[in-house]
VEXDREN-2710 file (C-alpha; in Angstrom, 1 decimal):
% VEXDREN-2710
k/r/px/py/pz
1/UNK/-9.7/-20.3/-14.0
2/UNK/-6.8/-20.0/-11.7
3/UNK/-4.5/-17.7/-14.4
4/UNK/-8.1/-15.6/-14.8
5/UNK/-7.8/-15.0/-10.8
6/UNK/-4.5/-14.2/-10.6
7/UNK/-4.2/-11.7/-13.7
8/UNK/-7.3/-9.8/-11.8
9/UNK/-4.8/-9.6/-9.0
10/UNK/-1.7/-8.0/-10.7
11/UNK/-4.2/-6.1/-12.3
12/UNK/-5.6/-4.8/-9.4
13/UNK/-2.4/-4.8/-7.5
14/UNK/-1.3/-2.5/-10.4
15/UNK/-4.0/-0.6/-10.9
16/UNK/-3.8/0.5/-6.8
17/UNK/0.0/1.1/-7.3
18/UNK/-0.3/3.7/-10.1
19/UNK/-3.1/5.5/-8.3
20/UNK/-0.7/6.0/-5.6
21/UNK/1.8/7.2/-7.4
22/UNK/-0.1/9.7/-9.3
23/UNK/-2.0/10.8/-5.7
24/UNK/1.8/11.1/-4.7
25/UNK/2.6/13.4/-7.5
26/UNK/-0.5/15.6/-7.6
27/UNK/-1.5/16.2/-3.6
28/UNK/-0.6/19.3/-2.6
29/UNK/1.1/18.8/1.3
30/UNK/2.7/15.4/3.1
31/UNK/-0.3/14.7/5.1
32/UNK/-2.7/13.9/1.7
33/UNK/0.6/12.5/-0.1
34/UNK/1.8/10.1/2.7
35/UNK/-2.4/8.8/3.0
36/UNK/-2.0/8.8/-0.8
37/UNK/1.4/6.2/-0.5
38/UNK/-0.1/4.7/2.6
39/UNK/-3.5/3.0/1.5
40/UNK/-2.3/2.5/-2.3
41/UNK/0.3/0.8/-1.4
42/UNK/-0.7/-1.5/1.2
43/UNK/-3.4/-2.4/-1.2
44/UNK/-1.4/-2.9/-4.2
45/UNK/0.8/-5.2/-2.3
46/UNK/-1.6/-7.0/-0.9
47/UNK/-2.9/-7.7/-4.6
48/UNK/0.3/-8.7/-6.4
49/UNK/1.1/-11.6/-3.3
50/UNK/-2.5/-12.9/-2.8
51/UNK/-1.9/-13.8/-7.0
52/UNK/1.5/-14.9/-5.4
53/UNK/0.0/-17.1/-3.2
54/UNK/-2.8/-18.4/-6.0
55/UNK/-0.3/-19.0/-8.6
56/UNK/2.4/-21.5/-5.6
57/UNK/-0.7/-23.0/-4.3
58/UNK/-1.1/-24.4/-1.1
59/UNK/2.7/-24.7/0.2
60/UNK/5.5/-24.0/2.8
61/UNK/5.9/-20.8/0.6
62/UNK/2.5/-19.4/0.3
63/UNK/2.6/-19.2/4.2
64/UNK/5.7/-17.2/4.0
65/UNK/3.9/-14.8/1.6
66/UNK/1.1/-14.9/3.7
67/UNK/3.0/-13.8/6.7
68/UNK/4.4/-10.7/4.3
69/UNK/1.4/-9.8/3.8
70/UNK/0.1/-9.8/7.2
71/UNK/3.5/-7.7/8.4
72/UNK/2.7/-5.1/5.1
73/UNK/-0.5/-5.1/6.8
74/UNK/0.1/-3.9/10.0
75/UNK/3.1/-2.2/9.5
76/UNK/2.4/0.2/6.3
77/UNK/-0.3/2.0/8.0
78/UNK/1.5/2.2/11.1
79/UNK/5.0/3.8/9.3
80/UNK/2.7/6.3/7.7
81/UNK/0.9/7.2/11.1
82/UNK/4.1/8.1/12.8
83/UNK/5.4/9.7/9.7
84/UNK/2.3/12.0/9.7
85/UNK/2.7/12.4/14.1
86/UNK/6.1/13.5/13.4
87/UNK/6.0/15.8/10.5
88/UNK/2.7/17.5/12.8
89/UNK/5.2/17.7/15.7
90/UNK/7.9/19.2/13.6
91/UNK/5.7/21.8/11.9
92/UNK/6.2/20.8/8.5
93/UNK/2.5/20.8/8.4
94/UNK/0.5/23.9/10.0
95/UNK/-3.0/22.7/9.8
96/UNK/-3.2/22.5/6.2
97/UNK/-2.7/26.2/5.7
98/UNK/-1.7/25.2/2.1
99/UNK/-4.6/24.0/0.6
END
């Protein structure tokens, strides 16, 4: 049962990964590519450590990818945020004037 758990995992944690990748390559500006990258990947992550975490059971080192998984948390969505602030400020974007 535990393998079963943690192959749903990667598999969702891949799954999430190529989806980003793909929105990456097909969105049209950085605003829908870097939200694309941003919530893929966080999730993806998130995924392939939590079968991490299944597959050491309860350890020293399951807390340390616990604590990875909390910092991807917090600070994936925040990188993007300010990637998105800055790029606005710059005006690389111009309210979406390309789609």
């Amino acid at each position: 049962m535990k393998m079963v758990f943690i192959t749903l995992f990667l598999l969702g944690g891949l799954f999430f990964f190529s989806v980003g990748t793909i929105g990456i390559l097909r969105f049209p500006d950085l605003q829908t590519r870097i939200h694309s990258a941003a919530k893929c990947d966080t999730l993806g992550a998130v995924l392939c450590l939590l079968a991490l975490v299944i597959y050491s059971g309860i350890s020293f080192v399951s807390l340390k990818i616990l604590l990875v998984i909390v910092f991807i948390w917090v600070t994936n969505p925040t990188a993007t945020h300010l990637i998105g602030k800055a790029s606005m400020k710059s005006g690389e974007v111009n309210n979406h004037e390309d789609i």
